[in-house]
ZADO-1210 file (C-alpha; in nm, 4 decimals, padded with zeros to 6 digits):
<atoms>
<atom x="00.0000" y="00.0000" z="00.0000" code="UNK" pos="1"/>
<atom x="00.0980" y="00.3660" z="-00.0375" code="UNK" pos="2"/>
<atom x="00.1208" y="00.6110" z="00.2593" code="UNK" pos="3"/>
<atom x="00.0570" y="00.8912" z="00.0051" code="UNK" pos="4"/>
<atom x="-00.1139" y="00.8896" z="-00.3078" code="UNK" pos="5"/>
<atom x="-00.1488" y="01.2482" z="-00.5059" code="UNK" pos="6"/>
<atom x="-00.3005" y="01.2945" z="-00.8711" code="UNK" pos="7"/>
<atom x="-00.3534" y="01.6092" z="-01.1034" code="UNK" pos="8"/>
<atom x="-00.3349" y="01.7825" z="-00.8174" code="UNK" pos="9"/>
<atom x="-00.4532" y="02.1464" z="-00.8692" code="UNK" pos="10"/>
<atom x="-00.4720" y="02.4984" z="-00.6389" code="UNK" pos="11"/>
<atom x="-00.5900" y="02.7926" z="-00.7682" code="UNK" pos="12"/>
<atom x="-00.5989" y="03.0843" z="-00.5069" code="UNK" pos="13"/>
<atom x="-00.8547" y="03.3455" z="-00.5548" code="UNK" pos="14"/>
<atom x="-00.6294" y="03.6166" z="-00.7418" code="UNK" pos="15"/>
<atom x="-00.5853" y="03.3583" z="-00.9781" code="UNK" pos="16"/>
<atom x="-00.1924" y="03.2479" z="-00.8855" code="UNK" pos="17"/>
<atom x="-00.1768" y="02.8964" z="-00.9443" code="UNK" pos="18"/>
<atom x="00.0406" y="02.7051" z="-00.6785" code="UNK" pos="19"/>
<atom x="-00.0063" y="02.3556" z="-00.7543" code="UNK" pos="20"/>
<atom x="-00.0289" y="02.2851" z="-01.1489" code="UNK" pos="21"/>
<atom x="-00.1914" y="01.8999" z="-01.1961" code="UNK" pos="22"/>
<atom x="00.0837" y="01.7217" z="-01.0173" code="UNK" pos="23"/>
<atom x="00.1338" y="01.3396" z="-00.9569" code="UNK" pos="24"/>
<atom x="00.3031" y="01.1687" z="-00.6676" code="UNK" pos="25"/>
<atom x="00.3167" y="00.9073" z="-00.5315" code="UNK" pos="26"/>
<atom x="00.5261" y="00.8166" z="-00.1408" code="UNK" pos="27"/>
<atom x="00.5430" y="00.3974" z="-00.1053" code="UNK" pos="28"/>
<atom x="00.4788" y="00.3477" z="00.2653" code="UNK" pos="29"/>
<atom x="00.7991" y="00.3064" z="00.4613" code="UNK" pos="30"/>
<atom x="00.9573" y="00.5577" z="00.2297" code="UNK" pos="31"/>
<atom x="01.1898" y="00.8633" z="00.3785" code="UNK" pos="32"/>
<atom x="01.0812" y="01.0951" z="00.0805" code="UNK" pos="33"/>
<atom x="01.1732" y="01.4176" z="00.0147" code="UNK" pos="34"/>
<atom x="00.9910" y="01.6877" z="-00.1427" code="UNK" pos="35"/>
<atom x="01.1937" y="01.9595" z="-00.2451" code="UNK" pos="36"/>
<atom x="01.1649" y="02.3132" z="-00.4334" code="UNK" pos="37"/>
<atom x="01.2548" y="02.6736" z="-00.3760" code="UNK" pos="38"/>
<atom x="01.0529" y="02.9346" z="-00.1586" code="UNK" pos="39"/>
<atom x="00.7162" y="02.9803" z="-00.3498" code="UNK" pos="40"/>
<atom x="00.7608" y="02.6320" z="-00.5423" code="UNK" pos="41"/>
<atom x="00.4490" y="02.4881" z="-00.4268" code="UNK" pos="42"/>
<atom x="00.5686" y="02.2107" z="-00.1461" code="UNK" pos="43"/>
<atom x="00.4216" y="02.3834" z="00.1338" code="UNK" pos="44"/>
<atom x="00.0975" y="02.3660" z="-00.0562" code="UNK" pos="45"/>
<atom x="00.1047" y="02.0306" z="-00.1171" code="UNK" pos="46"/>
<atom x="00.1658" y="01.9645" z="00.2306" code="UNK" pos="47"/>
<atom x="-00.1460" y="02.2220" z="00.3993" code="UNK" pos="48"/>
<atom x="-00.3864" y="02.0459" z="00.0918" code="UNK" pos="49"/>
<atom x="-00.2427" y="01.6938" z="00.2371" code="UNK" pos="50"/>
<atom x="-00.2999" y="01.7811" z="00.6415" code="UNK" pos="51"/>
<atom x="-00.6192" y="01.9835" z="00.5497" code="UNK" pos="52"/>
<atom x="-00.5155" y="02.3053" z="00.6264" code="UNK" pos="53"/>
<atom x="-00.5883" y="02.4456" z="00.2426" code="UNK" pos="54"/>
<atom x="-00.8079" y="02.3450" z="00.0369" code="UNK" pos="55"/>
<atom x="-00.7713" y="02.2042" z="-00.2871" code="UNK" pos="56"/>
<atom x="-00.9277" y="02.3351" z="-00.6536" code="UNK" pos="57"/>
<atom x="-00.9143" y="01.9726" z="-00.8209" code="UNK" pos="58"/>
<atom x="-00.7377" y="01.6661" z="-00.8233" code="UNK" pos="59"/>
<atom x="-00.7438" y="01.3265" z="-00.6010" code="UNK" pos="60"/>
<atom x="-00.5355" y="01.3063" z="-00.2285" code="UNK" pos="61"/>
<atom x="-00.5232" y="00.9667" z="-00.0572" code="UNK" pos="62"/>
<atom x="-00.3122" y="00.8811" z="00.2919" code="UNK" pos="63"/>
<atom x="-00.2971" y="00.4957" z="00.3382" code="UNK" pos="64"/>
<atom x="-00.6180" y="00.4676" z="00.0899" code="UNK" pos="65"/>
<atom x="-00.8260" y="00.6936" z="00.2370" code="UNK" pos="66"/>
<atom x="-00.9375" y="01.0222" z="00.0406" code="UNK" pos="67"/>
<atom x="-00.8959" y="01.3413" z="00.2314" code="UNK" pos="68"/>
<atom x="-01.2772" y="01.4206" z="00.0343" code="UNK" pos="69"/>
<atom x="-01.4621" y="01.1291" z="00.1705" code="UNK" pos="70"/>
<atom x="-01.2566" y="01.0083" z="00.4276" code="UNK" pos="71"/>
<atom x="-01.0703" y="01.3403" z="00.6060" code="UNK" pos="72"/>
<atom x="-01.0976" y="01.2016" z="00.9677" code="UNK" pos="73"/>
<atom x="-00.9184" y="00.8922" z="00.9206" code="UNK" pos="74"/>
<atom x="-00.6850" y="01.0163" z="00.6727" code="UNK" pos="75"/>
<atom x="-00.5905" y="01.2947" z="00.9445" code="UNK" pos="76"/>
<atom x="-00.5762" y="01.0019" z="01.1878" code="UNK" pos="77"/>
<atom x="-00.2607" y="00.8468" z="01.0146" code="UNK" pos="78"/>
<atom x="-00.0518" y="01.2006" z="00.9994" code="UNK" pos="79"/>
<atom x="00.1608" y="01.3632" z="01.1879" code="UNK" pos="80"/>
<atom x="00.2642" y="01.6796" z="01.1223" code="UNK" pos="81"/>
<atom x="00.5836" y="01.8814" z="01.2589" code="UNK" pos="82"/>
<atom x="00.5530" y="02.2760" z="01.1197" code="UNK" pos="83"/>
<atom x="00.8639" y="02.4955" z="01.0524" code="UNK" pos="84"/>
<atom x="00.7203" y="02.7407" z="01.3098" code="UNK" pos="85"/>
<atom x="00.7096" y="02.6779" z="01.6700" code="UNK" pos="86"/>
<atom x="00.2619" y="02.6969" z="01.7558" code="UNK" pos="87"/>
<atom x="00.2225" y="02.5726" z="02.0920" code="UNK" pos="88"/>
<atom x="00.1583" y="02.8037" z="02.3917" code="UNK" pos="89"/>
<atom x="00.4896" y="02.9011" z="02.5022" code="UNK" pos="90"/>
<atom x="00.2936" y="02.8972" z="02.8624" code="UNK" pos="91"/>
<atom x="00.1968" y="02.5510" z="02.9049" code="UNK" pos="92"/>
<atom x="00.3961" y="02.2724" z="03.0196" code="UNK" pos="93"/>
<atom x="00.5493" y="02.0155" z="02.7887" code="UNK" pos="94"/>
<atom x="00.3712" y="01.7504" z="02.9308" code="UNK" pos="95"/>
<atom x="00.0379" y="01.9320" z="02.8709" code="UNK" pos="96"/>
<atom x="00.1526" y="01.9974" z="02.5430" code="UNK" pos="97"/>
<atom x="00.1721" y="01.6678" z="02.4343" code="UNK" pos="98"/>
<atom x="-00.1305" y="01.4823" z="02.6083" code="UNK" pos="99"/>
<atom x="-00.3497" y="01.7406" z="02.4933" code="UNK" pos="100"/>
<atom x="-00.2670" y="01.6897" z="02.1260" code="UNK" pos="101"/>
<atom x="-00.3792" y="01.3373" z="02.1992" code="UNK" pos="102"/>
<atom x="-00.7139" y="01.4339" z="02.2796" code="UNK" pos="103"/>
<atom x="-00.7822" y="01.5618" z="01.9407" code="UNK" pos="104"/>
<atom x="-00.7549" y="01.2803" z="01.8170" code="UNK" pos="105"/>
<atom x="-00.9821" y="01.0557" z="02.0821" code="UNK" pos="106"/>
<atom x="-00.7133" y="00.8952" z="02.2374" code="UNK" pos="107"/>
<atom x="-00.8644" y="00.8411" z="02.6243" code="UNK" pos="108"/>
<atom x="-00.6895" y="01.0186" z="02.8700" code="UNK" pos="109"/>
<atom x="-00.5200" y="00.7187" z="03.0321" code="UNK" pos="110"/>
<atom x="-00.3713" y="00.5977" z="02.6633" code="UNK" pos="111"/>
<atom x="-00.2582" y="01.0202" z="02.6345" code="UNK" pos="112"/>
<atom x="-00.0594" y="01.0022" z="02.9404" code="UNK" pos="113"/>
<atom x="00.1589" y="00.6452" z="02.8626" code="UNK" pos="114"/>
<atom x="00.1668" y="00.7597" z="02.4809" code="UNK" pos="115"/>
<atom x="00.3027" y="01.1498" z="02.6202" code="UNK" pos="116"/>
<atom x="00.5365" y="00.9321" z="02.8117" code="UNK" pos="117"/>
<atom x="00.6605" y="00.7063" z="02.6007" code="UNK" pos="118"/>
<atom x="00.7381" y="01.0118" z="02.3221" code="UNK" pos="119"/>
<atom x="00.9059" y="01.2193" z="02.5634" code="UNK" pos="120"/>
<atom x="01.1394" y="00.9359" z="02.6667" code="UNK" pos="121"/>
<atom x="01.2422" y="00.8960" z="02.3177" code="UNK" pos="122"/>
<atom x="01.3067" y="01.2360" z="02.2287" code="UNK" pos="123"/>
<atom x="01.4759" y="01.3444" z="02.5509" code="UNK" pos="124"/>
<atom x="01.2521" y="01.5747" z="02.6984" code="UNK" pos="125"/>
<atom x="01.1015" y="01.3503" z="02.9821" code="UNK" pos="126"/>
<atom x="01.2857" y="01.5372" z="03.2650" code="UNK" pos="127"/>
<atom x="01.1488" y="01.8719" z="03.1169" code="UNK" pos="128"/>
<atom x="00.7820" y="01.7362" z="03.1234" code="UNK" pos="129"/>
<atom x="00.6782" y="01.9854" z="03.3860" code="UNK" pos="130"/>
<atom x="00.8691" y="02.2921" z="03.2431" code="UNK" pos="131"/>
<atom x="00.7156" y="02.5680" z="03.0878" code="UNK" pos="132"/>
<atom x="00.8051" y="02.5447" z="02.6610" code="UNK" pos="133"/>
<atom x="00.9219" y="02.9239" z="02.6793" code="UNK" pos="134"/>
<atom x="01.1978" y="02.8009" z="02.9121" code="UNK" pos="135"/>
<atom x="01.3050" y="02.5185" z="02.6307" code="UNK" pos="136"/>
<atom x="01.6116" y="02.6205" z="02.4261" code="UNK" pos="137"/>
<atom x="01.5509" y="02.5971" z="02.0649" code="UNK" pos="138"/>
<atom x="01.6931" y="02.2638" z="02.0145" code="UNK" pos="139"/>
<atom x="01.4123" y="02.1210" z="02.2885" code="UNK" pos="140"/>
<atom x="01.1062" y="02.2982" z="02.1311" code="UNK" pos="141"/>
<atom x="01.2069" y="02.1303" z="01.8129" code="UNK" pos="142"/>
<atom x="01.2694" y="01.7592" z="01.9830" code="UNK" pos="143"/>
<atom x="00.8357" y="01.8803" z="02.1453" code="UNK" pos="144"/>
<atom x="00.7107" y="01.9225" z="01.8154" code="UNK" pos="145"/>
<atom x="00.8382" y="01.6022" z="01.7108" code="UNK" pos="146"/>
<atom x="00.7061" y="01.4654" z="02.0541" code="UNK" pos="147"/>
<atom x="00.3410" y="01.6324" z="01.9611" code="UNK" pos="148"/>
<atom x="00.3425" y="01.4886" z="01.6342" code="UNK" pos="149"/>
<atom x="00.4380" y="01.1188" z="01.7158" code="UNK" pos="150"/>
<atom x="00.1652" y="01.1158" z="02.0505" code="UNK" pos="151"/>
<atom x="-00.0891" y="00.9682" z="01.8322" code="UNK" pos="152"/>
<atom x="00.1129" y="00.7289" z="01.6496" code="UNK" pos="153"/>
<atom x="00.0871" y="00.8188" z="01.2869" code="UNK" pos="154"/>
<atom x="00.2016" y="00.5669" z="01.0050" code="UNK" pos="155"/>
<atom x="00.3051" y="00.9069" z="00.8361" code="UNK" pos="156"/>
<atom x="00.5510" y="01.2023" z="00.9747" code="UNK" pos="157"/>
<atom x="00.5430" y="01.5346" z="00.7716" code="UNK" pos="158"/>
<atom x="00.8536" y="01.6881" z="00.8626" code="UNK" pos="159"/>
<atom x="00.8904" y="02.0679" z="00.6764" code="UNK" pos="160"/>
<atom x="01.2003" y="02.2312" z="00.7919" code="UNK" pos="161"/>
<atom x="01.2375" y="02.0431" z="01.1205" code="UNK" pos="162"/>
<atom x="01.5969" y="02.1100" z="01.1239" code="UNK" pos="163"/>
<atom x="01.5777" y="02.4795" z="01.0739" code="UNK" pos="164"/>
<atom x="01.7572" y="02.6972" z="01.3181" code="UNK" pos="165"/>
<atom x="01.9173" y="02.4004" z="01.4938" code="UNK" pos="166"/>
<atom x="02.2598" y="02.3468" z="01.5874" code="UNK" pos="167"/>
<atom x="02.4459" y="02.0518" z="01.3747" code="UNK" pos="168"/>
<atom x="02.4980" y="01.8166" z="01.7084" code="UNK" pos="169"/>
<atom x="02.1643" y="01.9159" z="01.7406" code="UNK" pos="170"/>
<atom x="02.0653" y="01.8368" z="01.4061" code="UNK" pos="171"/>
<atom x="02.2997" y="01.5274" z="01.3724" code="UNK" pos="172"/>
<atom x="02.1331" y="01.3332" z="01.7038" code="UNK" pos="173"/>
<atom x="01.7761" y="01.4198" z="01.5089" code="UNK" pos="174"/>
<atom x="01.8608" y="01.2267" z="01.2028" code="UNK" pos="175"/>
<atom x="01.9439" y="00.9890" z="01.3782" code="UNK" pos="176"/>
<atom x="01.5984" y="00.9519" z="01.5565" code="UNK" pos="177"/>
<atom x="01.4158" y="00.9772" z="01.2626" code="UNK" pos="178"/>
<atom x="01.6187" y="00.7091" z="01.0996" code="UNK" pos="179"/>
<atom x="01.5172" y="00.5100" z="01.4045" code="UNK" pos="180"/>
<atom x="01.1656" y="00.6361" z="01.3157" code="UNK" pos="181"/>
<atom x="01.1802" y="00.4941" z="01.0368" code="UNK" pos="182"/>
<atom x="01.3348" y="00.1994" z="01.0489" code="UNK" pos="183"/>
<atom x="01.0345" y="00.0672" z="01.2787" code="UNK" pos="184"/>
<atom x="00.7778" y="00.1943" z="00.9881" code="UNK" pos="185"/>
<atom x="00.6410" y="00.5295" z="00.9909" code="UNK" pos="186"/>
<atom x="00.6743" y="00.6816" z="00.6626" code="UNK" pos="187"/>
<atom x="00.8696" y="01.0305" z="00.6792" code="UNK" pos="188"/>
<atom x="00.7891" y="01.3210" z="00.4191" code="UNK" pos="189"/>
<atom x="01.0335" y="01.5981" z="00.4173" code="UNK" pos="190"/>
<atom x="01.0892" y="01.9273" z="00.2924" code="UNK" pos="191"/>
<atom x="01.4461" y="02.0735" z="00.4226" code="UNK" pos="192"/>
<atom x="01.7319" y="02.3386" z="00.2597" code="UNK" pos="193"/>
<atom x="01.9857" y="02.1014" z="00.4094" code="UNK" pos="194"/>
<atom x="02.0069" y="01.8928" z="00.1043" code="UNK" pos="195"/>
<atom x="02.2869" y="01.6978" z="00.2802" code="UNK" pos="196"/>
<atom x="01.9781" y="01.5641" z="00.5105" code="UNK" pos="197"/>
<atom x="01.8314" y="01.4237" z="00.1910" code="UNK" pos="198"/>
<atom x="02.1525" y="01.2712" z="00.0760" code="UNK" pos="199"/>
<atom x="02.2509" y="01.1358" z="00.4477" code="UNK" pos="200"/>
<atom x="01.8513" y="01.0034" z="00.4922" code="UNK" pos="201"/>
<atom x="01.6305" y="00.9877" z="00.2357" code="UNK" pos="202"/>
<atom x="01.5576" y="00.7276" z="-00.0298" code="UNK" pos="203"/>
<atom x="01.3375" y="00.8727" z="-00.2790" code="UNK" pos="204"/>
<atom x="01.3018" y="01.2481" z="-00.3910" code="UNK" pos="205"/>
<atom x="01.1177" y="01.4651" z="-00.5555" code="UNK" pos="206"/>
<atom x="01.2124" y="01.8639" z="-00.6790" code="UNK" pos="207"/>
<atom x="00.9091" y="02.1042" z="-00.7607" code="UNK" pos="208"/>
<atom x="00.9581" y="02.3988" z="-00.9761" code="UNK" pos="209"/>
<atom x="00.6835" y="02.6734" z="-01.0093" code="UNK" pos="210"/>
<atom x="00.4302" y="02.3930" z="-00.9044" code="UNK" pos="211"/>
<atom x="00.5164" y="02.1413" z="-01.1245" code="UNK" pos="212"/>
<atom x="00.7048" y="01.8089" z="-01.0012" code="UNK" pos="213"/>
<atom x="01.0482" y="01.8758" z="-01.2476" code="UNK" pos="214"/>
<atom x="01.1878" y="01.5509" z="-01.0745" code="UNK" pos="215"/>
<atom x="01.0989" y="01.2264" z="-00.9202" code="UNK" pos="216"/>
<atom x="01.3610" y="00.9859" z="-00.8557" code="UNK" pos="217"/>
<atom x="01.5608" y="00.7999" z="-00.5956" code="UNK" pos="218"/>
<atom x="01.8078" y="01.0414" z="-00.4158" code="UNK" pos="219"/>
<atom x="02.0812" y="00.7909" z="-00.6256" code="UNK" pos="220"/>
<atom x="01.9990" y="00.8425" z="-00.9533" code="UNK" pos="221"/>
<atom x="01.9421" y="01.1974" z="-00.8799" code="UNK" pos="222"/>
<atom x="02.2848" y="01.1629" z="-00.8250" code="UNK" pos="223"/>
<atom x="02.3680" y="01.0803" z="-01.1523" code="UNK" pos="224"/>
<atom x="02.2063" y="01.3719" z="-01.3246" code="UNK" pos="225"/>
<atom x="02.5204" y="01.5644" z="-01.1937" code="UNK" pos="226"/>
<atom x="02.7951" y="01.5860" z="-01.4974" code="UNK" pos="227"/>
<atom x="03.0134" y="01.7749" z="-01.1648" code="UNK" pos="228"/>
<atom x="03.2030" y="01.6994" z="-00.8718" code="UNK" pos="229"/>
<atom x="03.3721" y="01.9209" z="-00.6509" code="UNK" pos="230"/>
<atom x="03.6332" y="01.7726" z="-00.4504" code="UNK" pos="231"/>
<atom x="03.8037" y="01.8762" z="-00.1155" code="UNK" pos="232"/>
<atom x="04.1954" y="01.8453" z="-00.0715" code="UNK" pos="233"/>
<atom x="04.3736" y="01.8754" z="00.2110" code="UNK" pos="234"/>
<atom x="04.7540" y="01.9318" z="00.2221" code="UNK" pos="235"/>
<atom x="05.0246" y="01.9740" z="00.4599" code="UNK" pos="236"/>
<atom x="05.1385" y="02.3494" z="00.2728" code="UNK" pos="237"/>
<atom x="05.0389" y="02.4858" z="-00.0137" code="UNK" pos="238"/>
<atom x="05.2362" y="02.5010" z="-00.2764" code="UNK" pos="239"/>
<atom x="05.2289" y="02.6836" z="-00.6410" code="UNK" pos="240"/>
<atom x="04.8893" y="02.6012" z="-00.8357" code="UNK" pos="241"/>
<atom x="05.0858" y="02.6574" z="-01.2028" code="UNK" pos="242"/>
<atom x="04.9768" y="02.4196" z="-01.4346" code="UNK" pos="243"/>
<atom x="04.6568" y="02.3522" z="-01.2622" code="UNK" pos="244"/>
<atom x="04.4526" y="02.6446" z="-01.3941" code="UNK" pos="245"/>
<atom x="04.2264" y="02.4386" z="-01.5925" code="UNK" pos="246"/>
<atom x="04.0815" y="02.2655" z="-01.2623" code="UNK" pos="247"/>
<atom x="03.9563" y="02.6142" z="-01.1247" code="UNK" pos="248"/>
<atom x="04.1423" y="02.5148" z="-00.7886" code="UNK" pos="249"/>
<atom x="04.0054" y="02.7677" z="-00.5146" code="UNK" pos="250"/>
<atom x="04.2184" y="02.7718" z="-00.1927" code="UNK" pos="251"/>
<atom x="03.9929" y="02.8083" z="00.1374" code="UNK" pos="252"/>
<atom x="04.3036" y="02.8295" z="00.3487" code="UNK" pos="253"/>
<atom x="04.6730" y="02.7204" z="00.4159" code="UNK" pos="254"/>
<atom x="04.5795" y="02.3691" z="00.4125" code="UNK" pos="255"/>
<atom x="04.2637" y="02.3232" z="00.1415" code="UNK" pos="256"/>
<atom x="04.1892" y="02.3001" z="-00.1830" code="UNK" pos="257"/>
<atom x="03.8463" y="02.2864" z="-00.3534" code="UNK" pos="258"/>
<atom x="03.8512" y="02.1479" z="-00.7145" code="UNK" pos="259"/>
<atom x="03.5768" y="02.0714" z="-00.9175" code="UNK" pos="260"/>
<atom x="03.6302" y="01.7919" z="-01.1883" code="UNK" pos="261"/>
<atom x="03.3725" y="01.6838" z="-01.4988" code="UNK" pos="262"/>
<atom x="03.2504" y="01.3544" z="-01.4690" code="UNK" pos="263"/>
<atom x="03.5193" y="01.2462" z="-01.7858" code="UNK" pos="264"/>
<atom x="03.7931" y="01.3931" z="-01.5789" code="UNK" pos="265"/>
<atom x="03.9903" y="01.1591" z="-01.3913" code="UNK" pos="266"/>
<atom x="04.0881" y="01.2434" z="-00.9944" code="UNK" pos="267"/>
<atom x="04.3898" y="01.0683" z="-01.0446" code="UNK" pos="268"/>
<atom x="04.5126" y="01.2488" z="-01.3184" code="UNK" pos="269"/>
<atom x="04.4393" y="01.5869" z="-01.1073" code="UNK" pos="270"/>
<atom x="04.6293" y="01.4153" z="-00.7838" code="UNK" pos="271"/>
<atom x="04.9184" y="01.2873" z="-01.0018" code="UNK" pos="272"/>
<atom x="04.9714" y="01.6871" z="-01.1531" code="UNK" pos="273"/>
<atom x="04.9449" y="01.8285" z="-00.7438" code="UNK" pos="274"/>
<atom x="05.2219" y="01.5994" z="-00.6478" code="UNK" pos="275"/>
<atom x="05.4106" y="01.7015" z="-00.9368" code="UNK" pos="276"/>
<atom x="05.3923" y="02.0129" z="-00.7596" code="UNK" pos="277"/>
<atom x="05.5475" y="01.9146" z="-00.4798" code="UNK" pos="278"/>
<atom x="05.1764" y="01.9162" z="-00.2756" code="UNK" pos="279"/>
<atom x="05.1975" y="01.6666" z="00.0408" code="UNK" pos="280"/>
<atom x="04.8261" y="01.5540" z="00.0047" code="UNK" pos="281"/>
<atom x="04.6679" y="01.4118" z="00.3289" code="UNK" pos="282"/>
<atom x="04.3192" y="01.3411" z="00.2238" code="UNK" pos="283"/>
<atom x="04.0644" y="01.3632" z="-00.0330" code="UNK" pos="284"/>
<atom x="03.6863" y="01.3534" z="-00.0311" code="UNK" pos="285"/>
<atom x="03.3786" y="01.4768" z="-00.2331" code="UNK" pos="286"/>
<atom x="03.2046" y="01.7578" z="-00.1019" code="UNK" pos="287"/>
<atom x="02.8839" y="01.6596" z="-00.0763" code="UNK" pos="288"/>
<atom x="02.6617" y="01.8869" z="-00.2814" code="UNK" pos="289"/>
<atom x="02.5759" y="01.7001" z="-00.5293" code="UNK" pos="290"/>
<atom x="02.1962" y="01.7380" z="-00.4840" code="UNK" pos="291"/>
<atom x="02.2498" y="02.0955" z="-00.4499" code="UNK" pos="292"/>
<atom x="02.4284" y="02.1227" z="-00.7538" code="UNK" pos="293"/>
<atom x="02.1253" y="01.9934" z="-00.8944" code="UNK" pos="294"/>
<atom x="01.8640" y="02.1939" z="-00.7605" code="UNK" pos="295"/>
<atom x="02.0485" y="02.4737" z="-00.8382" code="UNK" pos="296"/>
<atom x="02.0596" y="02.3808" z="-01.2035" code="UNK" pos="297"/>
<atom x="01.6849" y="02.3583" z="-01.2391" code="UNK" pos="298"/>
<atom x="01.5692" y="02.6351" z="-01.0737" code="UNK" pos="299"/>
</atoms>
């Protein structure tokens, strides 16, 4: 079955913009999927259509079978959702915060409490459970939304931007939760800048452009779609860069070089010309960005 099932999927707003243009797609369940796209692109659309929160001019949105048209409670049922923006009261406790988001969804007061528990253990916040949320540091009200989301026990997380603002530790111990996540089943939709999260977590994306899904692939053959690579290269000194002006080497200090290299160009070619030149070399590894290097190229 599929956790998310989206076709010719259309918004019109009232002054006429058109957000979403007819678009198709499709999130397997126990996917890590990420939807991607520029400020204005269309993503956050897709998501408020998909939670309820806008409402949609035409098309067909199903969560785990059920359609959001005929079948909005239960659909709602298997989501949850973790917004960019913080939107709990600052001036209730986390504890509160959590159990209460239970109740929307029926969950008996006794069930609340072990779920609020249980969510709070795994997210680290269970010694905070009595503290305010204004007295949280930023990295804790992020870890409560995720706690808020997960009370109910959704098949499907929608994560959009839950990394913003965060601190890379931070950020690094939160991958590794949602890996966790979902590893034991529930299917995670994302929408982040960090396009390193995508490489380092997801399996499947998708990159909308002006409301129009521009790419839908798995984050490896995305991948392949790059005809660049830019490599870091550390050295014990630098030394003189004659010779090597066709690589468009850019030094970011005393001990690093940045070269970027077509896919046809060989690394050891480029390695074999730096020790020519007397360069000590000490490591070498890709940057990283080649999703970004993408994204960049279609927008």
């Amino acid at each position: 079955m599929n956790a998310i099932e989206i076709k010719n999927l259309v918004k019109t707003y009232k002054n006429g913009t058109q957000a979403v243009k007819g678009v198709d797609l499709v999130v397997p369940q126990g996917d890590f999927f990420a939807l991607l796209g520029a400020n204005g692109a269309g993503k956050t659309t897709i998501i408020s259509i998909l939670i309820g929160l806008v409402n949609k001019t035409s098309g067909t949105v199903k969560v785990f079978d059920h359609n959001i048209d005929q079948e909005f409670d239960l659909a709602k049922r298997c989501i949850g959702v973790v917004p960019q923006e913080f939107n709990f009261n600052m001036f209730e406790k986390v504890h509160d915060i959590v159990s209460i988001q239970a109740g929307f969804f029926g969950i008996e007061r006794k069930i609340a409490v072990k779920n609020t528990e249980e969510v709070l253990k795994k997210v680290g916040l269970w010694d905070k459970k009595n503290a305010m949320a204004r007295t949280l540091s930023g990295g804790m009200k992020r870890r409560l939304m995720i706690a808020r989301a997960l009370v109910h026990k959704p098949r499907v997380l929608v994560l959009d931007e839950p990394t913003a603002g965060v601190d890379v530790q931070l950020r690094v111990g939160m991958w590794d939760y949602l890996r966790e996540l979902n590893a034991q089943g529930v299917t995670i939709l994302l929408t982040t800048h960090y396009l390193e999260e995508v490489q380092q977590m997801c399996r499947n994306a998708a990159i909308i452009k002006e409301g129009q899904i521009v790419r839908l692939d798995s984050v490896k053959n995305l991948n392949k779609f790059i005809t660049q690579e830019t490599y870091v290269i550390a050295v014990k000194t630098m030394e003189s860069l004659a010779g090597l002006e066709a690589y468009k080497p850019v030094v970011v200090d005393d001990h690093t070089l940045e070269v970027e290299l077509n896919r046809d160009e060989q690394l050891n070619g480029l390695l074999i010309k730096l020790i020519n030149n007397k360069f000590d070399i000490t490591d070498v590894h890709p940057k990283g960005q080649r999703l970004e290097k993408l994204f960049l190229s279609l927008l």
